[in-house]
PyMOL CGO cylinders between C-alpha atoms (Angstrom):
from pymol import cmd
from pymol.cgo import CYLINDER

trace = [
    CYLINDER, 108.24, 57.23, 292.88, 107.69, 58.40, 289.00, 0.3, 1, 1, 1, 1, 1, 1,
    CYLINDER, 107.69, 58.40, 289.00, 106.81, 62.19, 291.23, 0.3, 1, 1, 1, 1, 1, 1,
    CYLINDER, 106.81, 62.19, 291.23, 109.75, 62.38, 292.80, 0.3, 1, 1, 1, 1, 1, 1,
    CYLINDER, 109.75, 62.38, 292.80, 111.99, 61.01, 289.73, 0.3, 1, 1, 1, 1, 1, 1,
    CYLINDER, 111.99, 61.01, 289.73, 110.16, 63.97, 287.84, 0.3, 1, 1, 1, 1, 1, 1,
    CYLINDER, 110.16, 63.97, 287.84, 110.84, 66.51, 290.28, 0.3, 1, 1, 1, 1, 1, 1,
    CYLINDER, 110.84, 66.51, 290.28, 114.40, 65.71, 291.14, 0.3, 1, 1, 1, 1, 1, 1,
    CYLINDER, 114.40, 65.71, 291.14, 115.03, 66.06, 287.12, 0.3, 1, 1, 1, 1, 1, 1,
    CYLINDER, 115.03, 66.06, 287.12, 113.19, 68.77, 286.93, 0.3, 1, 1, 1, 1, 1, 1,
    CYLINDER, 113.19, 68.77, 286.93, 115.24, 70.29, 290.15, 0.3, 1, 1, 1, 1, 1, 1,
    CYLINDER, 115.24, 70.29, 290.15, 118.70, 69.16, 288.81, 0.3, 1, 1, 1, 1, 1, 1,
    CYLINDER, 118.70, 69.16, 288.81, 117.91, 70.69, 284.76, 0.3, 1, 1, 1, 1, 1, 1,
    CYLINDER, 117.91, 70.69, 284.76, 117.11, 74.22, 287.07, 0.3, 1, 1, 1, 1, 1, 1,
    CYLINDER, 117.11, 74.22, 287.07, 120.25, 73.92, 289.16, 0.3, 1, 1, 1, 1, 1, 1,
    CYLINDER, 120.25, 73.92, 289.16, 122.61, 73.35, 285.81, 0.3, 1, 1, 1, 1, 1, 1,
    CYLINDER, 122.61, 73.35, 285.81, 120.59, 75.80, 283.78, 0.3, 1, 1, 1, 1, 1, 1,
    CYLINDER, 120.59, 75.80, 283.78, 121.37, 78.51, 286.73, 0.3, 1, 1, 1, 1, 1, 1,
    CYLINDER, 121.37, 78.51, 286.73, 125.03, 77.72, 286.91, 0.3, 1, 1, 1, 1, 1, 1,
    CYLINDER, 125.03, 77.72, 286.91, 124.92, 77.88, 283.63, 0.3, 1, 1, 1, 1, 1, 1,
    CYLINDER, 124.92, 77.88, 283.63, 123.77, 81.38, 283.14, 0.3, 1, 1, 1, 1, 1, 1,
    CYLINDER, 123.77, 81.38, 283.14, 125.38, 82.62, 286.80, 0.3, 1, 1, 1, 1, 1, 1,
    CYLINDER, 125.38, 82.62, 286.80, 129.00, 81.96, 285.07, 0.3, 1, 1, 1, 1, 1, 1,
    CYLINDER, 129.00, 81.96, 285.07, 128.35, 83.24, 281.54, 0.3, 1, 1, 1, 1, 1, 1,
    CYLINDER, 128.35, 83.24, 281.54, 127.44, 86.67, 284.02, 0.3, 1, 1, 1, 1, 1, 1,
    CYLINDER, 127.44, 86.67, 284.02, 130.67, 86.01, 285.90, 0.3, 1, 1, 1, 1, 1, 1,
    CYLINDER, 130.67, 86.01, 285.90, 132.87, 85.32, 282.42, 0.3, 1, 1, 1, 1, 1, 1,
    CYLINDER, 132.87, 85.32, 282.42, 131.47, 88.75, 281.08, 0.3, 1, 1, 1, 1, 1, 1,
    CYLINDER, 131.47, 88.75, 281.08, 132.40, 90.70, 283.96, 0.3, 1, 1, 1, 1, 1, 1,
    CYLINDER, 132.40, 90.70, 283.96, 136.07, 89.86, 284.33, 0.3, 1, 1, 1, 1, 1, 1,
    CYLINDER, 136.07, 89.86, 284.33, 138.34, 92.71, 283.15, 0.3, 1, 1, 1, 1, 1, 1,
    CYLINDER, 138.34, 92.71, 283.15, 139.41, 91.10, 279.88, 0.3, 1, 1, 1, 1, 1, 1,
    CYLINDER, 139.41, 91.10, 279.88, 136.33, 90.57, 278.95, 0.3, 1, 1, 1, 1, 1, 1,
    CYLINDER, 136.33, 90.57, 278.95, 135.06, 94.11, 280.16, 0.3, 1, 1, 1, 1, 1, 1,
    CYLINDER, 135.06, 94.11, 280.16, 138.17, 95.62, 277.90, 0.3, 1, 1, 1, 1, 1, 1,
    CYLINDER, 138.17, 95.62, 277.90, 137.29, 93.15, 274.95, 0.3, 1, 1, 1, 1, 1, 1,
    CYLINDER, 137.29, 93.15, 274.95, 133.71, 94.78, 274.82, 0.3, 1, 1, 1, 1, 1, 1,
    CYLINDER, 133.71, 94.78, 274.82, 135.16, 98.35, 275.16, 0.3, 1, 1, 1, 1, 1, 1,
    CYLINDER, 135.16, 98.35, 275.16, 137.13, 97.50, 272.61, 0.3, 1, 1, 1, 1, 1, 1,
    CYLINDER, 137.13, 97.50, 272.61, 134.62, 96.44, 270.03, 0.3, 1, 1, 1, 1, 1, 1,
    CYLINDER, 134.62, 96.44, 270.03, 132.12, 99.44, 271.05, 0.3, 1, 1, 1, 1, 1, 1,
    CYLINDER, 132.12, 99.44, 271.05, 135.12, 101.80, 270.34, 0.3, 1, 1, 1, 1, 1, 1,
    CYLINDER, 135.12, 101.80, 270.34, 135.49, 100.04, 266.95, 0.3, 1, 1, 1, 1, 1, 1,
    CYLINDER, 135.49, 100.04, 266.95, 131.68, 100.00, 265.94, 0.3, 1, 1, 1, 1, 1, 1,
    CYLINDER, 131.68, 100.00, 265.94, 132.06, 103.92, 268.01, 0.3, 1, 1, 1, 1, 1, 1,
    CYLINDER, 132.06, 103.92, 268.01, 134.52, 104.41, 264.80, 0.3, 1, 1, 1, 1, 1, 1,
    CYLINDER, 134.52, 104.41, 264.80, 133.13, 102.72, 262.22, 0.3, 1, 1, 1, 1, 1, 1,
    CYLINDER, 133.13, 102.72, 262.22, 129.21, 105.02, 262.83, 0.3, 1, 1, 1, 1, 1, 1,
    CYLINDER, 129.21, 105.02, 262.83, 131.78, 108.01, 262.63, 0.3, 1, 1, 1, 1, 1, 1,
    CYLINDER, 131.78, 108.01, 262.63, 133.58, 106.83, 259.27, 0.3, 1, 1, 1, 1, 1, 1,
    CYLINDER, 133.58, 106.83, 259.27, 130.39, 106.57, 257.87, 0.3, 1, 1, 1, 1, 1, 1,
    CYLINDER, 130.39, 106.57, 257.87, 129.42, 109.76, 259.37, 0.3, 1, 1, 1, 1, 1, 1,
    CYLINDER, 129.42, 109.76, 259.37, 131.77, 111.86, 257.68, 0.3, 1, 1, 1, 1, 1, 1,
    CYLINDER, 131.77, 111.86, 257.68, 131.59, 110.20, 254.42, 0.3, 1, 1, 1, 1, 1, 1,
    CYLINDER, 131.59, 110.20, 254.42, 128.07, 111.33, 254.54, 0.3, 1, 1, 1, 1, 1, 1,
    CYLINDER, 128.07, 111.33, 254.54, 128.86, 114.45, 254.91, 0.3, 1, 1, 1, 1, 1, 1,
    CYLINDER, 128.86, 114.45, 254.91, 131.39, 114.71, 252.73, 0.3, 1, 1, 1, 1, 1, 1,
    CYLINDER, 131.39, 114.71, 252.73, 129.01, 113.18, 249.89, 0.3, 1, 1, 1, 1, 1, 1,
    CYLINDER, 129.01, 113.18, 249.89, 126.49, 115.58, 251.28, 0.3, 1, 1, 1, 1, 1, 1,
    CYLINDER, 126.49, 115.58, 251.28, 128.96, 118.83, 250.46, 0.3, 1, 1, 1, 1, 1, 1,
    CYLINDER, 128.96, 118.83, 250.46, 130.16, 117.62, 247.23, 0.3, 1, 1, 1, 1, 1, 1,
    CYLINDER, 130.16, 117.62, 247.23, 126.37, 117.55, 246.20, 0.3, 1, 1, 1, 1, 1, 1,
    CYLINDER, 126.37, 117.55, 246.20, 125.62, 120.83, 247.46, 0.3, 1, 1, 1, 1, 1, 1,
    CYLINDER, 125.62, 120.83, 247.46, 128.90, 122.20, 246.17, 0.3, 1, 1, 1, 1, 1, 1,
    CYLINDER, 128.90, 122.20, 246.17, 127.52, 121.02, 242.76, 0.3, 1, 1, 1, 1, 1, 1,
    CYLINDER, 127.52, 121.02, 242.76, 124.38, 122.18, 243.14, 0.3, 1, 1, 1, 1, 1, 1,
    CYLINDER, 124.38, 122.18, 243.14, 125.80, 125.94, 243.88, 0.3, 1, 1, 1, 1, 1, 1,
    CYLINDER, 125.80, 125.94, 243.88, 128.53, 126.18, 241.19, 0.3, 1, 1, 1, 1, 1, 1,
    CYLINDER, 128.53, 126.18, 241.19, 125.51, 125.13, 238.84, 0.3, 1, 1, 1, 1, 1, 1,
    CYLINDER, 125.51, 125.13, 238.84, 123.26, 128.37, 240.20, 0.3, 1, 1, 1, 1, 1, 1,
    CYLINDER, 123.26, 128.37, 240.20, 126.40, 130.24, 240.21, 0.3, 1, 1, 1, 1, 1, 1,
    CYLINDER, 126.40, 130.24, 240.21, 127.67, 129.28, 237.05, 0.3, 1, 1, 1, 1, 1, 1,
    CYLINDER, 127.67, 129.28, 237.05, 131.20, 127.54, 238.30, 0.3, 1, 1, 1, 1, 1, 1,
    CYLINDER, 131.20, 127.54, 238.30, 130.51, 124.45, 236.33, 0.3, 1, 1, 1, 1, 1, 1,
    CYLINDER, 130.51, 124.45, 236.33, 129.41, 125.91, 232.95, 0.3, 1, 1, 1, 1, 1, 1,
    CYLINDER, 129.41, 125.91, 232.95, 131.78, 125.02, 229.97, 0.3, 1, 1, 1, 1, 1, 1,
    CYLINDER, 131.78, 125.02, 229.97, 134.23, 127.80, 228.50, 0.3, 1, 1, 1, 1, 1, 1,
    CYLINDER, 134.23, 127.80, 228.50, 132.15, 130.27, 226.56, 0.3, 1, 1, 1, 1, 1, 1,
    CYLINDER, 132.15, 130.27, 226.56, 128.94, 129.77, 228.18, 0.3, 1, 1, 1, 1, 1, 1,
    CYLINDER, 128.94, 129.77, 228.18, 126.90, 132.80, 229.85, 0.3, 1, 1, 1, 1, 1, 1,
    CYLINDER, 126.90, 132.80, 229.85, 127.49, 132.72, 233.41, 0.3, 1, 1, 1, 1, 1, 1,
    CYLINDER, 127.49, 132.72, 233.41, 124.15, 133.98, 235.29, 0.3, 1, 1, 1, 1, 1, 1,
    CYLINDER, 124.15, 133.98, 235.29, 126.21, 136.63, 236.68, 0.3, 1, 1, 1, 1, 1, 1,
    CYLINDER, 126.21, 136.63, 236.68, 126.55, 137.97, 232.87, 0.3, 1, 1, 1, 1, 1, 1,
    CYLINDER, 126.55, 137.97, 232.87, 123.14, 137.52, 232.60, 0.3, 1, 1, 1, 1, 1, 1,
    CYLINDER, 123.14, 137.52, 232.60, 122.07, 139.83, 235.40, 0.3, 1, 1, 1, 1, 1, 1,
    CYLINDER, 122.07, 139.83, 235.40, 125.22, 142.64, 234.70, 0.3, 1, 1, 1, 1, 1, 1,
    CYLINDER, 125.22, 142.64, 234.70, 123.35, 144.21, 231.38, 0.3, 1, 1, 1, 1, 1, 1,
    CYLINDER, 123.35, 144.21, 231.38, 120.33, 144.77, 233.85, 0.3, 1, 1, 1, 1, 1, 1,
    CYLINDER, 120.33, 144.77, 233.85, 122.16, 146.95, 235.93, 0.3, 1, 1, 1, 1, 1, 1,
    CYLINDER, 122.16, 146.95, 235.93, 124.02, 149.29, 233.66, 0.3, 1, 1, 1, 1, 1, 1,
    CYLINDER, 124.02, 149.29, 233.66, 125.62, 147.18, 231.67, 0.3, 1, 1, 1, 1, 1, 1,
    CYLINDER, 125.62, 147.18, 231.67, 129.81, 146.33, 232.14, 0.3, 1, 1, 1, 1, 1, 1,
    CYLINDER, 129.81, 146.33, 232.14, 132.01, 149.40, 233.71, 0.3, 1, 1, 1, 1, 1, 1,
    CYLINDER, 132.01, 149.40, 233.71, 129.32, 151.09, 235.42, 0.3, 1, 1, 1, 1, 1, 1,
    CYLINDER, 129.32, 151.09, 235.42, 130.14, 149.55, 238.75, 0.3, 1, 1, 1, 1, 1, 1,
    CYLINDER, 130.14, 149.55, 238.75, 132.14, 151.76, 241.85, 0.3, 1, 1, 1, 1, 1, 1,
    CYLINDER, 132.14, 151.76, 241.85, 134.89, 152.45, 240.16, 0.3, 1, 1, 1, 1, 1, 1,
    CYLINDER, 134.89, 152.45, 240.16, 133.86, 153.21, 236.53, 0.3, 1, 1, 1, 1, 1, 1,
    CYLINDER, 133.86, 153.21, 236.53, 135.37, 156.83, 235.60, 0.3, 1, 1, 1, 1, 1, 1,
    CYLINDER, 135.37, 156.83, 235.60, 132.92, 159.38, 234.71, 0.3, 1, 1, 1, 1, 1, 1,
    CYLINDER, 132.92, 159.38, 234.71, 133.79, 161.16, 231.51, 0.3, 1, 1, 1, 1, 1, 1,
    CYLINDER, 133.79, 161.16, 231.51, 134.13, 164.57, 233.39, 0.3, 1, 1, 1, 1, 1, 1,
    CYLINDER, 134.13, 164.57, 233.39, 136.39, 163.35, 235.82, 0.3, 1, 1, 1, 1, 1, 1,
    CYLINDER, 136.39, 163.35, 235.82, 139.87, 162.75, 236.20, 0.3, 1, 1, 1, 1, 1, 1,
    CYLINDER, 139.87, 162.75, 236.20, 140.73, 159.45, 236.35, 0.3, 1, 1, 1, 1, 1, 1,
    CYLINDER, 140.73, 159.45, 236.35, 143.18, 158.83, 239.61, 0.3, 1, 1, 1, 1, 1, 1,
    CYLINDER, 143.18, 158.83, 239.61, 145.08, 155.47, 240.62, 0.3, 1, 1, 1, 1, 1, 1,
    CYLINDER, 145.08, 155.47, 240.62, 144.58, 153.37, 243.49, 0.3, 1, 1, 1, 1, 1, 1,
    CYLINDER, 144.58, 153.37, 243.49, 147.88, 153.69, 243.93, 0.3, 1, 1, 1, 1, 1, 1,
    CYLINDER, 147.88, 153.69, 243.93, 148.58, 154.85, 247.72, 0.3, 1, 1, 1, 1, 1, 1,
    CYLINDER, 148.58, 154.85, 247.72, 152.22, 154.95, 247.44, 0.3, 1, 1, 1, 1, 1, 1,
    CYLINDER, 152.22, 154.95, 247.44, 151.98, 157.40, 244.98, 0.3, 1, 1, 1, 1, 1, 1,
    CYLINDER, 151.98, 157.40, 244.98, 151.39, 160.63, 247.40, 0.3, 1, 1, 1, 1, 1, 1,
    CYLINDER, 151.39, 160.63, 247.40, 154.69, 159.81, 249.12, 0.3, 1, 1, 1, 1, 1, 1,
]
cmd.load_cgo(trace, "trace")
């Protein structure tokens, strides 16, 4: 008698515990919950992407520092700018394309002045 008291518990817990999980299935496939879990992904979809740009967006205002440092951008008034730096190397200032030679005449860029 205890056996079959056992096993007719035992049969009943398994048959509720099935129902159980056979209609939590069936609640999560109905259309409004289908659309209430596309919703959320599209949020959380969102929220990865917010975070995503801000990244990059921290990510170019570093290198953006780190560039007008090596270029010199972010140096204080009066300061020698590496370009400065380099210049005297080459020649020194006015000895670039269009520097005059002394010999030479000197002619505008003006093309408006032929016509």
């Amino acid at each position: 008698m205890f056996r079959r008291t056992f096993w007719f518990t035992a049969g009943a817990a398994a048959g509720v515990w099935a129902t159980t999980k056979v209609n939590r299935k069936i609640q999560q496939l109905t259309p409004e919950s289908l659309a209430a879990q596309a919703a959320n992904r599209a949020v959380d979809a969102g929220h990865r992407l917010r975070e995503f740009a801000l990244d990059v967006r921290a990510g170019m205002i570093q290198r953006e520092e780190e560039l007008g440092e090596a270029l010199g951008t972010n140096a204080p008034p009066g300061a020698e700018l590496p370009a400065q730096r380099i210049r005297p190397a080459l020649g020194g200032p006015g000895r670039g394309p269009r520097a005059t030679h002394p010999n030479r005449p000197h002619s505008s860029y003006n093309r408006n002045e032929d016509h």
